[in-house]
N, C-alpha and C positions, 0 to 999 in steps of 0.2 A: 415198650415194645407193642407191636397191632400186629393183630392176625383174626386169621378167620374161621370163626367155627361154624360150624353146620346143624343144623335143625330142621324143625319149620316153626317159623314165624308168622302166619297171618295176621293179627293184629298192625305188625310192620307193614306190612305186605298192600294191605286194603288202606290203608293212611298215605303211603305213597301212590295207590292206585288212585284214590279221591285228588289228591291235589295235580298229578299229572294228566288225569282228567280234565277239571277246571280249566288247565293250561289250554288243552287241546280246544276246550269249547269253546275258551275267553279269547284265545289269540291265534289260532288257526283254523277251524273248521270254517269251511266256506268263505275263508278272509285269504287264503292264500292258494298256492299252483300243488293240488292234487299229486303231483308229486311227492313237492315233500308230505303233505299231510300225510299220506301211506311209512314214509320213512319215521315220522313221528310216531304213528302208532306203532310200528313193530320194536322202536326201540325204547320207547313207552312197557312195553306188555316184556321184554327182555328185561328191563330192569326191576317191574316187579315181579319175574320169578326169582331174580336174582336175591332181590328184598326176603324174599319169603321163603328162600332155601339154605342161607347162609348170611351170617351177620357178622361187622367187624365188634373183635373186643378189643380194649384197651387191656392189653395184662399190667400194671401194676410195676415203674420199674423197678427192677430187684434192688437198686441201691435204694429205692425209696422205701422199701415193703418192711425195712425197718424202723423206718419212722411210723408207718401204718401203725407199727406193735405198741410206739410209743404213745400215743395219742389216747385221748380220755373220753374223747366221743366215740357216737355211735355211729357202725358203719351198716349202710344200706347198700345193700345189692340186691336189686332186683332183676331176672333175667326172663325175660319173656322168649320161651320156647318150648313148644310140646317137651313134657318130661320133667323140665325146672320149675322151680319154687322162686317164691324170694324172701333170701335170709337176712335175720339182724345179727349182729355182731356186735359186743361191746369190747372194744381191745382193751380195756384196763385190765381185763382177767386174760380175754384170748380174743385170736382172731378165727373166728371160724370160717371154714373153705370147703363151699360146694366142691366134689368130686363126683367120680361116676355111680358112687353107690352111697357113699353117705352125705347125709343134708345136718348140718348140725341145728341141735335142740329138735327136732322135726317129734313130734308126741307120738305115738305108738299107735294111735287111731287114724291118728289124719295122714301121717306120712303114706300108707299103704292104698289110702284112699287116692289121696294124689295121683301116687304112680299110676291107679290102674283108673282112673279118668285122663291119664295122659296117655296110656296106654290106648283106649278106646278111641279119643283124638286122634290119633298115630294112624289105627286101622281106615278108623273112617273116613282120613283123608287118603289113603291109598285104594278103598273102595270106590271113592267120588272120580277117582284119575283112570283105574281100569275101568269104569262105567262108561266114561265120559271117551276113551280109546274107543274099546267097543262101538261106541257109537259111530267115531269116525270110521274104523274099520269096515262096520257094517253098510256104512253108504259108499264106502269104494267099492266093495263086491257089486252091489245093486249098476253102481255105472260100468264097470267092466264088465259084468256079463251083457248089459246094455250094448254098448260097443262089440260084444262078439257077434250080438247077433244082427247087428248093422249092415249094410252095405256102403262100400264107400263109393263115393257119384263124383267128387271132383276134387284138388288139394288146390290150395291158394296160398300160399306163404309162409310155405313149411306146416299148415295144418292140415290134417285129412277135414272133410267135410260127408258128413251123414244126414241124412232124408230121413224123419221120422213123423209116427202119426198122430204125434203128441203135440199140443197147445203152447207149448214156451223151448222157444232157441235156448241151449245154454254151450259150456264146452266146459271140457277136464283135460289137462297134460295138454296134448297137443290135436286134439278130438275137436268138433265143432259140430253139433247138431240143430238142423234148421230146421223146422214142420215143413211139410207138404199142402198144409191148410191155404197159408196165406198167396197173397198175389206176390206178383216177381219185384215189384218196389221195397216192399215190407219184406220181404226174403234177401234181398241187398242189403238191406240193412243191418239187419239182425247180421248177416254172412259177416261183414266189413266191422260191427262191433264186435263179434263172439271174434275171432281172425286178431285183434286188436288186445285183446286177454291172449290169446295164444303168446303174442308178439309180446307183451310183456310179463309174462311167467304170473297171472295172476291165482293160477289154482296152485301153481308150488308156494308162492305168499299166504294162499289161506293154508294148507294143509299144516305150515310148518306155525304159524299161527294158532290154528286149533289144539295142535300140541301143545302149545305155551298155556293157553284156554284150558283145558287139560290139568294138567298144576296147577292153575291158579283157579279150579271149579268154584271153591267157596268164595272169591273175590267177583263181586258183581261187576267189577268197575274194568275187570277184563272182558266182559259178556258185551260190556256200553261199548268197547274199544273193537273187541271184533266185529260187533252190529255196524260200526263207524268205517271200519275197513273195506264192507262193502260196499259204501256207498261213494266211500273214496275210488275205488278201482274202478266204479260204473261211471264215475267224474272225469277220468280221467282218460280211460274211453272214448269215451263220448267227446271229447274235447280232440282226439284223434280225427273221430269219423266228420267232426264239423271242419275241421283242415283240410278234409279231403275236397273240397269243396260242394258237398253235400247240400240239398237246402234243406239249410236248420229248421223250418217252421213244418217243413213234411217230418223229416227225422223226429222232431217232438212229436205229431199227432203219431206218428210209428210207437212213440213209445207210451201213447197212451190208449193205445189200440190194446199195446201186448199187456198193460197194466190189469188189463181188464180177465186176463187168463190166469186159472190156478197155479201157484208154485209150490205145490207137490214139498214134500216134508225133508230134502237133501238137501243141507246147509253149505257145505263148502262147494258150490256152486259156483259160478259165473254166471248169470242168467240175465240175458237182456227185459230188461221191462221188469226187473224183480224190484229193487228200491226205489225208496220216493221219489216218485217222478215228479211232480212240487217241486222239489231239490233240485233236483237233477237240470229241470227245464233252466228255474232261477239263476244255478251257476253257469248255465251257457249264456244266457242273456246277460250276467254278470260283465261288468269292465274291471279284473285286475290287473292293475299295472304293477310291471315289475318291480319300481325300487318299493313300492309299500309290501310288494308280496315278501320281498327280500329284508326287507325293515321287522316286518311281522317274525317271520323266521327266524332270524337272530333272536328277537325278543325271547321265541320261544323256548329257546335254546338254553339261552339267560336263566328263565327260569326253570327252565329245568334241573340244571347246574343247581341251581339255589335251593331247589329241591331236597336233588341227593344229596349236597353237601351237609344239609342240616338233617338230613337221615344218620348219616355218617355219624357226625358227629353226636348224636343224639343214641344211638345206639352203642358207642364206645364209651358213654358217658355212664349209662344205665348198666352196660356191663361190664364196667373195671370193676376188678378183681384179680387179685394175687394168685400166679399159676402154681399148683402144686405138683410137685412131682414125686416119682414111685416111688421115693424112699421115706418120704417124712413119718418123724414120729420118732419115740423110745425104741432103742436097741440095745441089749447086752450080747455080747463075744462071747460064744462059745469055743473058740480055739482058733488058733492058728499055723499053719505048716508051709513049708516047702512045697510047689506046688508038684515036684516030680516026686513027691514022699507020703507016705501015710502015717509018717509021726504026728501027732497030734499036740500042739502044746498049749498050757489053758492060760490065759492071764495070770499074772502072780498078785493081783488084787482083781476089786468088782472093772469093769470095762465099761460104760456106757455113754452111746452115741446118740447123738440128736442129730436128725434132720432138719431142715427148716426151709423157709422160702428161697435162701440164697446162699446158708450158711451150714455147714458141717460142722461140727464139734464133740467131742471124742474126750472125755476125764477117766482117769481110773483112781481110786481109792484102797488103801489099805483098810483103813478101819473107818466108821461114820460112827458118833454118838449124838443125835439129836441133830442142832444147829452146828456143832463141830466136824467139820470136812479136810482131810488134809490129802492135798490130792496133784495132779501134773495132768496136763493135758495139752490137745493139737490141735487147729481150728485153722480151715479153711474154705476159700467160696468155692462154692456149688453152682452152677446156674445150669439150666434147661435152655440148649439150642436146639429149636423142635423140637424133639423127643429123646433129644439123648442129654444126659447128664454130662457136663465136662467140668474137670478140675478146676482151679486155679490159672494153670497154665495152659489149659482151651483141650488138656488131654481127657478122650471121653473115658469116661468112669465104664471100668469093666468089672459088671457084675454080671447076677442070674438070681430067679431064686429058685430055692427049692420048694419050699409052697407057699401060702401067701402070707407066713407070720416069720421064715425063714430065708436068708439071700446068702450069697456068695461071693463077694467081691477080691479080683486080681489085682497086685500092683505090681512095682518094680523095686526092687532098695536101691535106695541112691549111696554112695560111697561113703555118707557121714552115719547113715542107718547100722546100727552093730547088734539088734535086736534079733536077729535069724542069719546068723552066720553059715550055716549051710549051703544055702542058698541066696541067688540073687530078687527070686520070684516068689514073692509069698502069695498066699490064700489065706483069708481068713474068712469066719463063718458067724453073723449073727443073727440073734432071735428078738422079734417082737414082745417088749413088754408092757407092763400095763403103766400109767404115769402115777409116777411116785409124789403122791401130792404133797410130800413134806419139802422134797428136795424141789420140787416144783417153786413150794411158797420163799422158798432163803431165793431162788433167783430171781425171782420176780419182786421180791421186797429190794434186794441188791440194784436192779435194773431200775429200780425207783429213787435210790439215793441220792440223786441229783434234785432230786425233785420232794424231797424230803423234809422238815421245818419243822422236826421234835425235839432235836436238841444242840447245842453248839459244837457237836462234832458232823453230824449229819451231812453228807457229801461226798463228793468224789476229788483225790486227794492226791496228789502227782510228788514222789519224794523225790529234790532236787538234790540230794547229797547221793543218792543210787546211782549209780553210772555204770553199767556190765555189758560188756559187746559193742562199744559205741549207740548212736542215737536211736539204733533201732529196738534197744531195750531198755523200758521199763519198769519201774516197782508202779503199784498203785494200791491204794487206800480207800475201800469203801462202807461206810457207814449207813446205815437208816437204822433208827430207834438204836435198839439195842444191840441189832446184826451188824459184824465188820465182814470186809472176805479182804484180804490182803493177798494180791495177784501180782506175780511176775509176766512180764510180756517179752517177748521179743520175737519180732519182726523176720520171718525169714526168706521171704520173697520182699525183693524192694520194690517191684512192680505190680504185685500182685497181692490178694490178702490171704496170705498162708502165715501163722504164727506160732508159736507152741510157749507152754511154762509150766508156771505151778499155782497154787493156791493155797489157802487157808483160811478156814471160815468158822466162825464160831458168836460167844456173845462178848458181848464188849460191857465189859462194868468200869466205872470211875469209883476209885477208893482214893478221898483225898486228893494230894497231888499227884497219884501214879492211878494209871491206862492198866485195866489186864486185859488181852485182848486170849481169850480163852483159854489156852492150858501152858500160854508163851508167857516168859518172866514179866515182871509185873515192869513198868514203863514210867520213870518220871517225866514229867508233859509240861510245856509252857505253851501259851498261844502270845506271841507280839503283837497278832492284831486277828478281828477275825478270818482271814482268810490262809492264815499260816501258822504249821504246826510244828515245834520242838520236841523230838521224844528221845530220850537214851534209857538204857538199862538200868534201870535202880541198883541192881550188883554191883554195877564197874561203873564208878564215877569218873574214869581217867577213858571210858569208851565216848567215839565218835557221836555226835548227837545228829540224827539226821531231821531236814528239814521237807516239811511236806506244806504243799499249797494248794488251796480248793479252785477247783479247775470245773469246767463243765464235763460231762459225759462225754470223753471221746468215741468217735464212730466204729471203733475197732472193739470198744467196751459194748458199745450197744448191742455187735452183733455177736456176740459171745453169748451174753447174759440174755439176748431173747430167741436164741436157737432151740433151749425147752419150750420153749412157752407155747409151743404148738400141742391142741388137742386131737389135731385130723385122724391118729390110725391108734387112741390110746390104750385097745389090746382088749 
């Protein structure tokens, strides 16, 4: 699944700024029609704000995220964004999950350091952006009080036109200011170029520009792209005024007449005679023909593409990562009721839930001695669409909490439920607890058994003579060292992964030709080959002998035995 989260990313941001740069110099500027070049850079400078405010991740998909658990490598995730670290993770033990407050392993020195140099980050690029406003704001007041105290002398094509006794023509919005200095040829001109910016909206292109400029204050490569913008819209221009049938060699010495006047400290300008007129002159005397301008253009486009796609992809790659959601971690049940009732009723054993990346899981126990568990439980998927948790069956999980170690969650009983016969609508209520690192270690050695090579029982062990409920239930057998857990399954969504059973887990000793598998009668055993097991009850020789065969880790077992295995909220 891909989606987008939000930060700021400069690092990102100024790496695509650099190569769409390049582009712009290698294969557009001054090689093609002024035109486009202006459309280049604005959606140049749009895409690196875009770079540098929001980044796509890759989340992790949830059928895979238990394979993640299963893997013996080390996972890196690195995340480049004000605020983020970048975490190691070794899944043999766990998989640790940046969240909004905890960073796992993060040391007690450096973690707080971090924050608060991302924290400083944070400001002082919001600092740079209200500076960097400020400034544009402040050069608009300076032109509109300008303009008030103007006189207007005559309008030409939809712009007003103002007489001033200043040294350089320029125009804003729909404004156009000519000196009073020069002669009526060099005043034609400047009239017919500044009229020309009117006519193609060039100060609303800078302004909305500068804003972008704005955001991306610490990116240089925006500063190169708006310098570039000017000299595009004076190209283009001018390329106007030479149409009109003007003669281009007076029109050039016009604009190195104006070259020769100060241009005054207002940047989002128009101003005749303000950029390189070297350029400027060079691209009128230029011969581009249209299919190379046209050729050029595509190219650029090309690469541009190639660009962001390998941004893209390079940023979902660096931030895959498994999404967490509100619930994960250890929960025990403190009660349960009717939800129009205030009877409270408590488990008749311990209750505990696990969260995980995809998977719910829920055991309760009468009694635990050590590695012996003897227990029933219910296990179904979970997944996060957007922000909300939805069941099995896509229905969204309705909870609350009451504070952040406590929640509340509502369901329905379904007709086969006979647990709160009062009611159709239960509530129940659990608490955060701390992880129990003993029951921790028997699932995680369990979740290993497939993968296991200490002894000739070691494995995961499928009993063919079990048959209960049709195909969707089974017995299963698991082995590592010394630990067994013999689990009943069965299926009860056919479409979907909702299950429920029981268990038992304890040590497995070999006494001779009989199996004790913890406090259960002791078992005569044969194996006919190594991948298959004979066991009946030493008692009753005239009982069924059932037959088990080593199988690999089925994916329903996987996600059972690694729904503990999360450290994220351990209490």
């Amino acid at each position: 699944m891909y989606t987008l989260e939000t930060g700021l990313y400069p690092l990102a941001a100024i790496a695509v700024g650099a190569l769409l740069t390049l582009i712009f110099f290698g294969v557009v500027r001054l090689k093609c029609a002024a035109r486009w070049a202006i459309g280049f850079i604005f959606t140049a400078m749009v895409v690196i704000t875009v770079c540098s405010l929001v980044t796509p991740v890759r989340w992790v998909d949830l059928d895979t995220a238990v394979e993640v658990m299963q893997s013996e490598e080390t996972i890196l995730n690195p995340v480049e964004a004000v605020g983020n670290t970048t975490e190691e993770a070794t899944s043999s033990q766990q998989l640790k999950v940046k969240t909004k407050d905890i960073v796992a392993d993060d040391s007690p020195t450096v973690k707080p350091f971090l924050i608060d140099v991302s924290r400083m980050v944070g400001w002082l690029w919001v600092v740079g952006v209200a500076v960097v406003l400020l400034s544009q704001s402040w050069q608009l007041v300076r032109l509109y009080r300008l303009r008030r105290n103007q006189e207007v002398i005559s309008h030409a094509s939809g712009a007003k036109l103002f007489a001033v006794d200043g040294t350089q023509a320029f125009s804003f919005g729909r404004s156009v200011f000519v000196p009073r200095m020069f002669d009526d040829e060099m005043r034609q001109f400047m009239t017919l170029h500044e009229v020309a910016h009117v006519r193609h909206r060039h100060f609303l292109w800078l302004c909305v520009c500068w804003v972008l400029v704005a955001v991306n204050w610490y990116n240089p490569f925006c500063w190169v792209l708006y310098r570039e913008l000017h000299l595009q819209q004076e190209l283009q221009v001018d390329g106007d005024v030479i149409r009109q049938g003007i003669d281009r060699k007076a029109y050039q010495y016009s604009l190195l007449r104006a070259t020769m006047q100060s241009g005054g400290p207002v940047w989002i300008l128009s101003a005749f005679g303000r950029n390189p007129v070297t350029k400027r002159i060079a691209f009128m005397d230029s011969d581009i023909n249209l299919r190379g301008s046209v050729r050029r253009a595509l190219l650029s486009v090309v690469l541009a593409l190639a660009v962001l796609s390998a941004a893209v992809v390079t940023a979902c790659k660096n931030n895959e990562k498994v999404k967490e959601h509100p619930l994960m971690g250890w929960w025990k049940m403190d009660f349960t009721r009717n939800t129009d009732s205030d009877t409270e009723l408590y488990p008749f054993g311990k209750q505990i839930a696990f969260y995980n990346y995809d998977t719910f899981l829920t055991i309760c126990y009468r009694a635990r001695n050590g590695k012996t568990l003897d227990f029933s439980y219910s296990t179904e998927e979970m997944r996060l669409r957007g922000d909300t948790l939805v069941d099995a069956m896509g229905d969204p999980l309705r909870y609350e909490f009451i504070d952040d170690n406590t929640f509340q969650n509502q369901w329905t009983r379904q007709p086969y439920q006979n647990a709160m016969p009062q009611g159709p609508e239960i509530t129940d209520q659990w608490s955060r607890i701390p992880v129990d690192e003993e029951l921790l270690e028997l699932f995680d050695a369990l979740r290993q058994a497939d993968k296991a090579h200490g002894g000739k029982f070691d494995g995961v062990w499928l009993n063919l003579t079990q048959t209960v409920k049709g195909d969707d239930s089974k017995e299963y057998l698991l082995i590592s060292d010394s630990l067994f857990l013999s689990l009943y399954y069965h299926r009860q969504e056919p479409e979907a992964f909702r299950a429920a059973g029981s268990g038992y887990s304890g040590i497995l000793k070999e006494i001779g030709d009989y199996l004790q598998l913890g406090y259960m009668e002791p078992l005569v055993y044969s194996m006919p080959d190594v991948d298959h097991l004979v066991v009946r009850k030493a008692t009753n020789e005239t009982a069924t002998p059932h037959t088990f065969q080593r199988i690999e880790m089925p994916a329903e077992l996987k996600r059972i035995l690694t729904a503990p295995m999360t450290h994220g909220h351990s209490g």
